[in-house]
N, C-alpha and C positions, 0 to 999 in steps of 0.2 A: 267587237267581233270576238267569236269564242271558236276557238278551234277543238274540235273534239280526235283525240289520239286513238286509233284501233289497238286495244292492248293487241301483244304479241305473246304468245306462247310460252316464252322467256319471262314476261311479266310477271304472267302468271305462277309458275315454276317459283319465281322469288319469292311471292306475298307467301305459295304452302309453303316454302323453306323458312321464311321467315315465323310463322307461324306458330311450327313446329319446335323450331329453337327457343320460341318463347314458352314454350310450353316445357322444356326439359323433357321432355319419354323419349328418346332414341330409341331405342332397344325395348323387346319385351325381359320378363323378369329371367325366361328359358334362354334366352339368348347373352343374358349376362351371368347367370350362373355357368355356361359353358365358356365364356369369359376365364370366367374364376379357375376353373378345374385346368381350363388349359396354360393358366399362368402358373398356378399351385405344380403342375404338373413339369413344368420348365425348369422350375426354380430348382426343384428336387435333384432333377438329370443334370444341370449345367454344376451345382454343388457335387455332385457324384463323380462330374470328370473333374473336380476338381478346383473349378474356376468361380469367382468370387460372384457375387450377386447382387447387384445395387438396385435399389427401387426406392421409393419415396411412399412415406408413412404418415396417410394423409390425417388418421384420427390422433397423431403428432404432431403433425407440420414438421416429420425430421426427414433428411437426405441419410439413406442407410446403407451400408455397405456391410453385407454378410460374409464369413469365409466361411470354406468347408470344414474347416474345424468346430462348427457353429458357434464361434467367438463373431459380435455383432458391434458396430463403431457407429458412428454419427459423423456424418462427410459432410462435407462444401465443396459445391463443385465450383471449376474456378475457368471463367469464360475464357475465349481465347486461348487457351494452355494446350499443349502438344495431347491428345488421346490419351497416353499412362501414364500422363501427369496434372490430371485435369480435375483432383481433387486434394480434396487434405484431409486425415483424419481429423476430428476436433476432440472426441472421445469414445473410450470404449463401453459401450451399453451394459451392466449388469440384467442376471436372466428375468429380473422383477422389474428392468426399465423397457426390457426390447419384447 
């Protein structure tokens, strides 16, 4: 006996999601370069009031922590650990590493 299932809507919805993620293009190229300008554009303003800058440096593979002084460290962030204390410096970046 074969039972035949009515896909649902839903189904459908999964195989183009699935699809799609296998394929990697999320975004077009206009929609990532606005990406760009508007994180370039963050980093600027948030160092301008002052306040340090951490992001991750993926053509490194390092955890970065910037300050406004534009003196630049290499962090480890540390699970579990209270919010301002949830890293550790390891080193500080010279201008020809960062």
């Amino acid at each position: 006996m074969v039972f035949h299932r009515k896909l649902k809507e839903t189904d459908f919805l999964r195989v183009i999601y699935h699809r799609v993620m296998a394929r990697g293009q999320f975004f077009d190229d206009e929609f990532k370069a606005a990406v760009r300008r508007a994180g370039a554009r963050a980093r600027i303003e948030t160092l301008q009031a002052g306040v340090p800058v951490f992001y991750h440096d993926a053509g490194r593979n390092l955890d970065i922590m910037e300050h406004p002084s534009g003196r630049k460290f290499e962090i480890r962030f540390l699970r579990n650990a209270p919010g301002e204390e949830n890293y550790e410096v390891l080193r500080e970046l010279d201008e020809t590493a960062a």
